[in-house]
C-alpha positions as CSV (number, residue, x, y, z in Angstrom):
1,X,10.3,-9.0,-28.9
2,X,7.2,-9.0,-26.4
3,X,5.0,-6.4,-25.5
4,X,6.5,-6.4,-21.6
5,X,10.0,-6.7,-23.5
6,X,9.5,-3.5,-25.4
7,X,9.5,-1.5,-21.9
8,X,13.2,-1.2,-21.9
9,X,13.3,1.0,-24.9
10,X,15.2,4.4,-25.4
11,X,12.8,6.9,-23.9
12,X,11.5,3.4,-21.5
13,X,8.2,4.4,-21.8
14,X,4.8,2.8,-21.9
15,X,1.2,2.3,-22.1
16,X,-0.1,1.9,-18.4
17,X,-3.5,1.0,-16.9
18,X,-4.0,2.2,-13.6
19,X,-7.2,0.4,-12.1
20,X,-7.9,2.5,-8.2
21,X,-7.1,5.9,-7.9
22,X,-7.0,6.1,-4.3
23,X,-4.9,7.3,-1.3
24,X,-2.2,5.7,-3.4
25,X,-3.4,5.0,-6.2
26,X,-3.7,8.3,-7.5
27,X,-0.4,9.8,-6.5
28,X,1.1,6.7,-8.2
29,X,-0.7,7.4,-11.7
30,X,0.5,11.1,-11.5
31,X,4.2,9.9,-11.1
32,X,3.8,7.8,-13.8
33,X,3.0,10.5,-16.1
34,X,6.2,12.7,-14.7
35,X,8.1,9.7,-15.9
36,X,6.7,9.9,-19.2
37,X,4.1,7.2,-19.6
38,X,1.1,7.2,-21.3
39,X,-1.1,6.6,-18.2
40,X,-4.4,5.8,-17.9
41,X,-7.1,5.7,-15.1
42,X,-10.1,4.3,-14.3
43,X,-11.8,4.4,-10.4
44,X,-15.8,3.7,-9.4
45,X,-15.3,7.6,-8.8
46,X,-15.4,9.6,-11.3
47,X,-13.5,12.9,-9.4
48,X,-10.3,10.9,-9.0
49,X,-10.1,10.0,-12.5
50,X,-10.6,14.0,-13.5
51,X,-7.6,14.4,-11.1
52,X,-5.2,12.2,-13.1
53,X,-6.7,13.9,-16.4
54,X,-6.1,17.5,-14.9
55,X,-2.3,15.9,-14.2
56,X,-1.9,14.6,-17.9
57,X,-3.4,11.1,-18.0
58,X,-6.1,9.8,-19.7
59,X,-9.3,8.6,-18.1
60,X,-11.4,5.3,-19.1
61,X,-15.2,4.6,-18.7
62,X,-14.5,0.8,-17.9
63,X,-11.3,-1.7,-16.8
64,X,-12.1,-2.9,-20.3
65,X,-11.8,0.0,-22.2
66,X,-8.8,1.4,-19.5
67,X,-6.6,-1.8,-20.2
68,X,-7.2,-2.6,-24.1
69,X,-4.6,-1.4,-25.4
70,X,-1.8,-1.1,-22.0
71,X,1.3,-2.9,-22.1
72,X,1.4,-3.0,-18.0
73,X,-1.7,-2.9,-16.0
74,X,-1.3,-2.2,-12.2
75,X,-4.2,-2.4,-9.5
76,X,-4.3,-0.6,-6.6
77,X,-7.3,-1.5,-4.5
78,X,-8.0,-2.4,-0.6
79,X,-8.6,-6.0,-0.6
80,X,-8.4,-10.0,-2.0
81,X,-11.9,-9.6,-3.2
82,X,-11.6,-6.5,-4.7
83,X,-8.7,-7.6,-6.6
84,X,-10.5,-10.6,-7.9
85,X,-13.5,-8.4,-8.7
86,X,-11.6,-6.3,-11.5
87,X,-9.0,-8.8,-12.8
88,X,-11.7,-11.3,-13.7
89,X,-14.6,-11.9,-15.6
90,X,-15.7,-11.0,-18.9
91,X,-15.4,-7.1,-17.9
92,X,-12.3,-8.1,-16.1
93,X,-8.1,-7.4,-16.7
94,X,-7.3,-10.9,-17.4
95,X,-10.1,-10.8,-20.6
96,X,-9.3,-7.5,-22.1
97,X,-5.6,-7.0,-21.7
98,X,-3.0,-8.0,-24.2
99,X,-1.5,-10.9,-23.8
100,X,2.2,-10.2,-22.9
101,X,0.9,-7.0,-20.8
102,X,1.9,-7.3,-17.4
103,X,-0.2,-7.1,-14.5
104,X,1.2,-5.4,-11.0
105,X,-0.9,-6.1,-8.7
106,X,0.2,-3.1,-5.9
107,X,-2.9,-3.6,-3.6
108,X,-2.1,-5.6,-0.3
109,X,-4.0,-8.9,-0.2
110,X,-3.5,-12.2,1.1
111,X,-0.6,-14.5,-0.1
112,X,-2.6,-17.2,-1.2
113,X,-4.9,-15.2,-3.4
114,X,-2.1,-13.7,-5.4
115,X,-0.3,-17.1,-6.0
116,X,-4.0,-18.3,-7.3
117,X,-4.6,-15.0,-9.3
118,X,-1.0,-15.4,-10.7
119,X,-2.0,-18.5,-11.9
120,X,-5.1,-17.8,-13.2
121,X,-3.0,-14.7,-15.3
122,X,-0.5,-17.0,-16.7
123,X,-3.4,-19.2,-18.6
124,X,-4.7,-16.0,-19.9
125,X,-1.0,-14.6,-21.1
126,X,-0.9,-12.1,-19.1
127,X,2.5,-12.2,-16.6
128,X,1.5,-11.2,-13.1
129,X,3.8,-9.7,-10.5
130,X,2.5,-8.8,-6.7
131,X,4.1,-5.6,-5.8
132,X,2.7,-4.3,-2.6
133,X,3.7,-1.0,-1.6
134,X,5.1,0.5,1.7
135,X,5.9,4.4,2.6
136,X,1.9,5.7,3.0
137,X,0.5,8.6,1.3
138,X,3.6,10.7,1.3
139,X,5.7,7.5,0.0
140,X,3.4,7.6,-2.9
141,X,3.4,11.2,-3.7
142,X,6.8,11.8,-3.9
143,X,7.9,8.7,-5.3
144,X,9.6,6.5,-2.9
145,X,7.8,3.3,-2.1
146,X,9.2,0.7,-0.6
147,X,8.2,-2.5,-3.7
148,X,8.5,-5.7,-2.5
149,X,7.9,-7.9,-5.6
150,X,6.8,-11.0,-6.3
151,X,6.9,-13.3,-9.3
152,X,9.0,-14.1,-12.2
153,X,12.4,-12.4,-12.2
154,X,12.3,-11.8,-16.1
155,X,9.1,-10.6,-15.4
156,X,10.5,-8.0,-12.5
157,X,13.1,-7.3,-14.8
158,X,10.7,-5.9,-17.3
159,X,8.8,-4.1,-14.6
160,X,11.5,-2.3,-13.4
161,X,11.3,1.0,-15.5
162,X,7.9,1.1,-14.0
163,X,8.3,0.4,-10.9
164,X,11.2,3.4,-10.1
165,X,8.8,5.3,-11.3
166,X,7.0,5.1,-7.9
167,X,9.3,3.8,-5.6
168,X,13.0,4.3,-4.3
169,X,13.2,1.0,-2.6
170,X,12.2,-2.4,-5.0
171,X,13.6,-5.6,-4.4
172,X,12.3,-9.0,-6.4
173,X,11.6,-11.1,-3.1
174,X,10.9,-14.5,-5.0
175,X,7.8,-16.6,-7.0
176,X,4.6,-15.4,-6.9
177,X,2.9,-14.3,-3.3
178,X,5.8,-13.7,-1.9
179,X,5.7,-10.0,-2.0
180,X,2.4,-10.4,-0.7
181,X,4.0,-12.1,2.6
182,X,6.7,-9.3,2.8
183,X,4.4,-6.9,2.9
184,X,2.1,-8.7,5.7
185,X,5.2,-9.2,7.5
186,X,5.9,-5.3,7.1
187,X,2.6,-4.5,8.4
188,X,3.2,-6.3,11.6
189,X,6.3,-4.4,12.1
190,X,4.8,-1.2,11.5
191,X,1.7,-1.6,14.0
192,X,3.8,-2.9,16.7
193,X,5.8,0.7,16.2
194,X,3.0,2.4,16.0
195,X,1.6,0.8,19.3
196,X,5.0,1.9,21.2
197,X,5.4,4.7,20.0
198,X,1.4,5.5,21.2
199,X,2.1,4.3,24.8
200,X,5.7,6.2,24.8
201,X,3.7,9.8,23.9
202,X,1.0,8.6,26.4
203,X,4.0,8.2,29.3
204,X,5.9,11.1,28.2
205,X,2.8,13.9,28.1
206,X,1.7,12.1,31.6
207,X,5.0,13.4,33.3
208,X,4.9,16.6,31.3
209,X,8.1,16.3,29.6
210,X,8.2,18.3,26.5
211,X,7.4,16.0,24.0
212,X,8.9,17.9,21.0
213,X,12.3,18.0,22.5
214,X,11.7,14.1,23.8
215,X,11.1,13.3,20.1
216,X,14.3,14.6,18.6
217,X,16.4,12.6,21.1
218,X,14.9,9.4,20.3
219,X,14.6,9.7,17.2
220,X,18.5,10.2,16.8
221,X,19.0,7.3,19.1
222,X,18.4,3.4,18.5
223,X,14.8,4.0,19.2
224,X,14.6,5.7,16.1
225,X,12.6,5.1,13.1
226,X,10.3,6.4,10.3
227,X,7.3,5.6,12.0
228,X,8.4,7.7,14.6
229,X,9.7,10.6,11.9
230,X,6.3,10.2,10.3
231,X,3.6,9.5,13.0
232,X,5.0,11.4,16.2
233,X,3.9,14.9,15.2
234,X,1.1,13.5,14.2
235,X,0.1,11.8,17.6
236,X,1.3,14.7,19.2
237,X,-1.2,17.2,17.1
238,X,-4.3,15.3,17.4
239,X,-4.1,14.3,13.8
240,X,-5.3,11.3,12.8
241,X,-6.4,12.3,9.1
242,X,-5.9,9.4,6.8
243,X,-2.6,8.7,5.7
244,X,-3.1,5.0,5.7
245,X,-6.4,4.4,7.0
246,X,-6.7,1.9,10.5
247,X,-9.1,0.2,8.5
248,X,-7.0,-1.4,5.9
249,X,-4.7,-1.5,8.4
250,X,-7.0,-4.0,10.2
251,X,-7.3,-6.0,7.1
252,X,-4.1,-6.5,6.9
253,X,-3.6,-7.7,10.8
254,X,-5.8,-10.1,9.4
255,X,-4.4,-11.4,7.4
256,X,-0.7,-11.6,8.8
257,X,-2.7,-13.5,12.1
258,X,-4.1,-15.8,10.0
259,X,-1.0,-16.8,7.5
260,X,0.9,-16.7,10.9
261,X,-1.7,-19.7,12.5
262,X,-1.7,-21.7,9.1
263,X,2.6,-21.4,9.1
264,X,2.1,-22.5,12.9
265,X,4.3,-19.6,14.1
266,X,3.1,-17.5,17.1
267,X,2.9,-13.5,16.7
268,X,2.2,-12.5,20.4
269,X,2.7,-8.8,20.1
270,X,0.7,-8.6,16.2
271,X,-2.1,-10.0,18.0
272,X,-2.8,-8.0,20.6
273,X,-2.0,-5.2,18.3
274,X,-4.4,-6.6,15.9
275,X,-7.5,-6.6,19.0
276,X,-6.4,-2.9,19.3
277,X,-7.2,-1.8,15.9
278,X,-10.1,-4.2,15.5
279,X,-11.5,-2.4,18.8
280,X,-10.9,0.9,17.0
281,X,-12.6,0.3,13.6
282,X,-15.5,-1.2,15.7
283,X,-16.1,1.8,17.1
284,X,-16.2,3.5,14.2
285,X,-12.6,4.7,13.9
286,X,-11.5,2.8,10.7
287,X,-11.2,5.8,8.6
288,X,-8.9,7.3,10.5
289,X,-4.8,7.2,10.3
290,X,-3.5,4.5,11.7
291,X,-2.0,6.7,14.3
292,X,-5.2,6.2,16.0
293,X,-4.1,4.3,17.5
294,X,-2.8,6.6,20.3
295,X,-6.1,7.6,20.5
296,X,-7.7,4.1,22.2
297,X,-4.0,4.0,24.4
298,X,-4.9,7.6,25.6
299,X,-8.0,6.6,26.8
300,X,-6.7,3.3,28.3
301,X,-4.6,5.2,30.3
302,X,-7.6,7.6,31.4
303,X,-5.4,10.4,29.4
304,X,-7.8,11.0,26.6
305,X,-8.2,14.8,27.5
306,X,-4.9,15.8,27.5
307,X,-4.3,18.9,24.8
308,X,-2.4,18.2,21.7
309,X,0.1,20.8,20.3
310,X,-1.5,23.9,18.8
C-alpha cells in the first residue's frame, strides 16, 4: 500500500507539511492538528511558525527539513511564482519529499502553471492536486472552505481525510488546473458582488435609509448572499482590515482576464472590476480587505465623508 494510500487508516491520520502560514495558511495548519495530524510548519517568518507550535504543531527551519518525512505536503502562498519558488529546486518540495507524498497545492495561481507544476511532480513521484480555497479568513478558521480540486481522482480520494479537515465544501472538479480555473472563475464572481454590493451601501446611505435594517431585507431576499452576510457590516463600519487582501485579490483579476482573452470569451463586468481594484492597490490600498472596494465607489460618488456605524 502507498504512502498517500495509508491516509485512510483507523484513526486517518497523517504526517503533513504546511509550507505558508499566512492569513490562511495558518488557521489551516491549526485545524489540521484538531483533526489529529501530525502537522508541521515552516513560513519566511518565524512568529507564524511559533503560532502553529503554541497550537500543537511542529515547526521546521527549511521546506527541506519541513517535508522529509510528510506523507501530504500542502502550500499555501500568494502567487505562480511563489509556488514555483518552494516546490522546486534542490531546496525545493519536489526534491525532498517522499515519493508517493502528495502535494496540495491550496495557493490560487494561474491554470497553466499548476498543469505544468503537476507535471513536473509526477516525474519526481510525488502526486499533485490544486486545491484552491474559497470562504476567507473566517472560512479558514473555522473549517469550512469551499475546495475546488484538481487532479487525479484516486489522488482526491486519498486527499480527502485531509481536505475535511479544513473545508465543508470539496468537490474533485477534473485533471489537473482545473481547480485552478474554478477558483479564477469564483473570484470573478465574488468581486463583481463585492462591486454591487459597494455601490448599493453608497445609494442607500446617500438617501439616508437605515442601512442596518436595508441589509436584513436583502439579504433574506434573492439579492442575498455571503458576500453580503460577510462584507456588509464591514462596508458599513469603515472596516476594511484584511480578511482577504485587495491585493491578491488583484492578482487574481489577473489572471481570470487573461485566461478569459486566451479562451476568447469576453468578461465585461470582471474587467472593469479588475481596473477598480488595480486603481486601489496603486494607490497604495492593496493591503486592505477587499471590501475596499467601497472605499474608491464612495469617493466616486463624492460620498467619501459620510460616517460609518460606531
Amino acid at each position: 500500500m502507498s504512502t498517500a494510500e495509508n491516509l485512510r487508516t483507523a484513526e486517518n491520520t497523517a504526517r503533513v507539511a504546511v509550507i505558508g502560514l499566512g492569513i490562511m495558511g495558518l488557521p489551516m495548519a491549526i485545524n489540521l492538528v484538531k483533526a489529529g495530524h501530525q502537522v508541521t510548519g515552516f513560513n519566511r517568518s518565524q512568529d507564524k511558525i511559533d503560532k502553529l507550535v503554541a497550537e500543537g504543531g511542529t515547526g521546521a527551519a527549511s521546506i527541506a527539513d519541513a517535508v522529509e518525512d510528510a506523507e501530504v505536503v500542502i502550500t499555501m502562498v500568494p502567487d505562480s511564482p511563489d509556488v514555483e519558488g518552494v516546490v522546486t529546486g534542490p531546496d525545493g518540495v519536489f526534491a525532498n519529499a517522499p515519493r508517493g507524498a502528495l502535494w496540495i497545492d491550496a495557493s490560487s495561481i494561474r491554470p497553466d502553471v499548476a498543469a505544468r507544476l503537476a507535471a513536473e511532480a509526477r516525474e519526481a513521484g510525488i502526486r499533485p492536486l490544486d486545491a484552491p480555497v474559497s470562504g476567507g479568513e473566517q472560512g479558514a478558521i473555522d473549517a469550512a472552505l469551499s475546495i475546488m480540486v484538481g487532479g487525479e481522482k484516486a489522488d482526491f480520494d486519498a486527499a480527502h481525510p485531509i481536505l475535511e479537515a479544513v473545508g465543508r465544501t470539496i468537490v474533485h472538479v477534473g485533471p489537473s488546473g482545473s481547480g485552478q480555473t474554478v477558483k479564477a472563475a469564483n473570484q470573478l464572481i465574488v468581486a463583481v458582488n463585492i462591486q454591487a454590493l459597494s455601490e448599493a451601501i453608497v445609494f442607500l446611505e446617500a438617501y439616508g435609509v437605515d442601512t442596518d435594517a436595508a441589509l436584513e431585507v436583502l439579504g433574506g431576499g434573492l439579492a442575498g448572499s455571503k458576500v453580503l452576510d460577510q462584507k456588509g457590516q464591514k462596508m458599513l463600519d469603515r472596516n476594511f482590515d484584511p480578511g482577504f487582501r485587495l491585493a491578491l485579490h488583484n492578482k487574481d483579476l489577473g489572471i481570470v482576464t487573461s485566461a478569459a482573452r486566451e479562451a476568447g470569451v469576453v468578461v465585461p463586468l470582471g474587467s472593469a472590476v479588475a481596473q477598480l481594484v488595480s486603481a486601489l492597490v496603486a494607490r497604495g490600498d492593496g493591503g486592505l480587505d477587499h471590501s475596499g472596494l467601497f472605499k474608491l465607489t464612495a469617493e466616486l460618488s463624492g460620498k467619501a465623508g459620510l460616517p460609518g456605524k460606531e
